[in-house]
N, C-alpha and C positions, 0 to 999 in steps of 0.2 A: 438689121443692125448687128445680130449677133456672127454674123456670116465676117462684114465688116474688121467687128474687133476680136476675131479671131486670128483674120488675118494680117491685120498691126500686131497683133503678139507675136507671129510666125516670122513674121517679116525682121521684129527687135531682136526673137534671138538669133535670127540666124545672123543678125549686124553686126552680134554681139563679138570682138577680137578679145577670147580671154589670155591668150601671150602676148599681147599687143605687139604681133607682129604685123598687121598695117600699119602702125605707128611708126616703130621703125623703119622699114620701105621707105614711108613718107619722109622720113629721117635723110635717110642716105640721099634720097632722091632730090627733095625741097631744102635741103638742108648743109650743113657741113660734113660732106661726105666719112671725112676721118673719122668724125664722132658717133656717124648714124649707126656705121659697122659693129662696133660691141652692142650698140643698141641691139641690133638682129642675130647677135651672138647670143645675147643674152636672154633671149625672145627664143631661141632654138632651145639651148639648153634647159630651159623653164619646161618645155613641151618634153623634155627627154627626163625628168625628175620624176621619181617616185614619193622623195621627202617632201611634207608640206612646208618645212620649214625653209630647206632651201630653195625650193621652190619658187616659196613667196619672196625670198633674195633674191632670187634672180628675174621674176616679174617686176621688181620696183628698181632693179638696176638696171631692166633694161630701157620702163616708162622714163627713168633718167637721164639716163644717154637721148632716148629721141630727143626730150626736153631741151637737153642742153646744147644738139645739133641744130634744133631747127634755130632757137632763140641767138646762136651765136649766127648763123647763118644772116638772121636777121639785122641784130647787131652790126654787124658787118657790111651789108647793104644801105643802113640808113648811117653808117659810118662816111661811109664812100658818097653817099649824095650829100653829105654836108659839108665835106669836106669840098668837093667839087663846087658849092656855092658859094661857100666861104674865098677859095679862090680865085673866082667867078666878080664877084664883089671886089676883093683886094684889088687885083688886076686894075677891073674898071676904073678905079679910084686912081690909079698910081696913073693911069691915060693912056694904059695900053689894051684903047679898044678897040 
C-alpha cells in the first residue's frame, strides 16, 4: 500500500501544469484559436518571471485567455446548432421539405 501511494503522489506532481501551459495548447487547439494565443503568451512569459507578483499576473491572465477561448469556442458551436435547427424547423413549417 505504501509503494502504492507513493506512487499516486509521483504520478500528481508530475500532472501538476504550474504555467498552465497545457491549458492553453488545449486553448488554441479545442478552442478559439485567436484567443488561445495570449493564453500561451502569457503562460511563456509567467515561466520567464522572476517577480512573484508579476508572475502571479500573468498565471491568471493566461488561466483567462484559455477560459475565455475554449467557452467562446464553445459558445459558438452550440450557436451554430441552434441556429441550424431553428432553421431546420422554420423551413419545415413554411412546406419547404
Amino acid at each position: 500500500i505504501t509503494n502504492h501511494s507513493q506512487h499516486c503522489v509521483i504520478l500528481q506532481s508530475n500532472t501538476h501544469d504550474k504555467y498552465h501551459r497545457k491549458l492553453a495548447i488545449s486553448s488554441i487547439i479545442c478552442g478559439f484559436s485567436c484567443l488561445g494565443v495570449p493564453a500561451l503568451v502569457y503562460s511563456v512569459k509567467k515561466a520567464n518571471r522572476t517577480s512573484e507578483r508579476r508572475a502571479a499576473k500573468y498565471l491568471r491572465q493566461a488561466k483567462k485567455w484559455s477560459i475565455i477561448s475554449i467557452v467562446t469556442w464553445v459558445s459558438i458551436l452550440v450557436s451554430a446548432s441552434l441556429t441550424l435547427v431553428l432553421l431546420v424547423l422554420v423551413l419545415s413549417n413554411l412546406g419547404f421539405d
